[in-house]
C-alpha positions as CSV (number, residue, x, y, z in Angstrom):
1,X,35.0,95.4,78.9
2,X,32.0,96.4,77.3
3,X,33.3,98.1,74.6
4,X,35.5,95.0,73.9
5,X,32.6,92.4,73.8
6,X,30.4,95.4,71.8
7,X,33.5,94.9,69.0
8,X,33.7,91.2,68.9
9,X,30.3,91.2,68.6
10,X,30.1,93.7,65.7
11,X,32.9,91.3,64.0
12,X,30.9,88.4,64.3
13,X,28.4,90.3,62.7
14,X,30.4,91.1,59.6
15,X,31.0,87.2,58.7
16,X,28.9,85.4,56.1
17,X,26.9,83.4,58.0
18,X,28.2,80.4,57.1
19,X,31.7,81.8,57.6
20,X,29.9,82.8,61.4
21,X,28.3,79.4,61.6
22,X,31.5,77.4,60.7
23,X,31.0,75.8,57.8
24,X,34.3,75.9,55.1
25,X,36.6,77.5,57.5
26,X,39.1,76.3,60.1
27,X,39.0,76.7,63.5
28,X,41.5,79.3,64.7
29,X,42.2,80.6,61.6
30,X,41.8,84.0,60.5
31,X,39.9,85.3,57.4
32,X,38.7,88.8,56.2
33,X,35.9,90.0,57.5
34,X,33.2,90.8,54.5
35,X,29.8,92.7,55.4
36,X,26.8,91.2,55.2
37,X,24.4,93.7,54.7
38,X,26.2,95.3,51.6
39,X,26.5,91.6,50.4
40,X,22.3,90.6,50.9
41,X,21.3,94.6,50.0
42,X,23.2,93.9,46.6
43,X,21.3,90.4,46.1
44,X,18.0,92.2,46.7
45,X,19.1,95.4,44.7
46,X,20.6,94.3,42.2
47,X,23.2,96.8,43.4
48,X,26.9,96.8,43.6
49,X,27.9,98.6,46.4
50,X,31.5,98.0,48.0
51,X,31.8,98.2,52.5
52,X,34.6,100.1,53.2
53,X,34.1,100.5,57.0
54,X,32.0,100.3,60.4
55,X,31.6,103.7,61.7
56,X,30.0,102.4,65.0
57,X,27.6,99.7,66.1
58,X,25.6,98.5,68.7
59,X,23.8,95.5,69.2
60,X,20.3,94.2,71.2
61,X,19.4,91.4,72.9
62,X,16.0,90.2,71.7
63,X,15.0,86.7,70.3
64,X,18.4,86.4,69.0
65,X,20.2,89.4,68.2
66,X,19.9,92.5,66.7
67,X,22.4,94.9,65.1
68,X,22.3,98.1,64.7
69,X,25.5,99.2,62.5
70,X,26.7,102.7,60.7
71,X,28.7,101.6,58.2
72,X,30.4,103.7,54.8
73,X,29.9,101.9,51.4
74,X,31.1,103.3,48.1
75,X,29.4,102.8,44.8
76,X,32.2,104.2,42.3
77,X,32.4,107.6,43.6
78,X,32.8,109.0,47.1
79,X,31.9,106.8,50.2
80,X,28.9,107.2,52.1
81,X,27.4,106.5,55.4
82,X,24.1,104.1,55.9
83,X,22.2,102.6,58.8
84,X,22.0,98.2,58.7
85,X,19.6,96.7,60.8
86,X,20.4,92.9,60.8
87,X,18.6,90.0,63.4
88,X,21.1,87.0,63.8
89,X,19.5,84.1,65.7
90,X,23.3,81.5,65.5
91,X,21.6,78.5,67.0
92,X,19.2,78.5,63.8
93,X,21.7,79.5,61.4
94,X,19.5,82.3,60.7
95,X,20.4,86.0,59.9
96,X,18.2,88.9,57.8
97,X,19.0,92.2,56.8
98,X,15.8,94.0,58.1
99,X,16.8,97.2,56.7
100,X,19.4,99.4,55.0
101,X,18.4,103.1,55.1
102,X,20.7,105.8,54.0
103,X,22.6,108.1,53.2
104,X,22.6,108.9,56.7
């Protein structure tokens, strides 16, 4: 049950927050799931990275939440594997990418 709760969780993670929060989407309906932290590190960047998938997660219960996700990205050549650090706090509409280390 963990594991399952550990996964949704992770999912939830990979919405745009305003996918997560609700805002243009449907209730009920599904949608693909786009990352994130590839999307905010490319903003900052400048970058143009692609996600391609999670390798694992895990997430932390702290003012909000915090996740803690391995994920591979490609960037026109093979994929690699980095580290994303993101805090969530849903009732405030508020997510960051803290960090993106890597290649791990």
């Amino acid at each position: 049950m963990k594991n399952l709760f550990t996964i949704i969780l992770i999912i939830f993670f990979f919405y745009k927050p305003s996918a997560a929060l609700g805002e243009g989407t449907l209730s009920g309906g599904w949608k693909p799931v786009p990352d994130f932290a590839v999307d905010e590190l490319n903003k900052e960047a400048h970058a143009s990275i692609k996600f391609v998938k999670v390798i694992k997660g895990e997430c932390q219960v702290v003012a909000g939440m915090n996740y803690n996700v391995t994920i591979t990205v490609a960037d026109g050549g093979a994929g690699k594997n980095y580290v994303a650090l993101v805090w969530n706090k849903p009732w405030e509409k508020y997510m960051q990418l803290v960090s993106f280390k890597g290649p791990v």
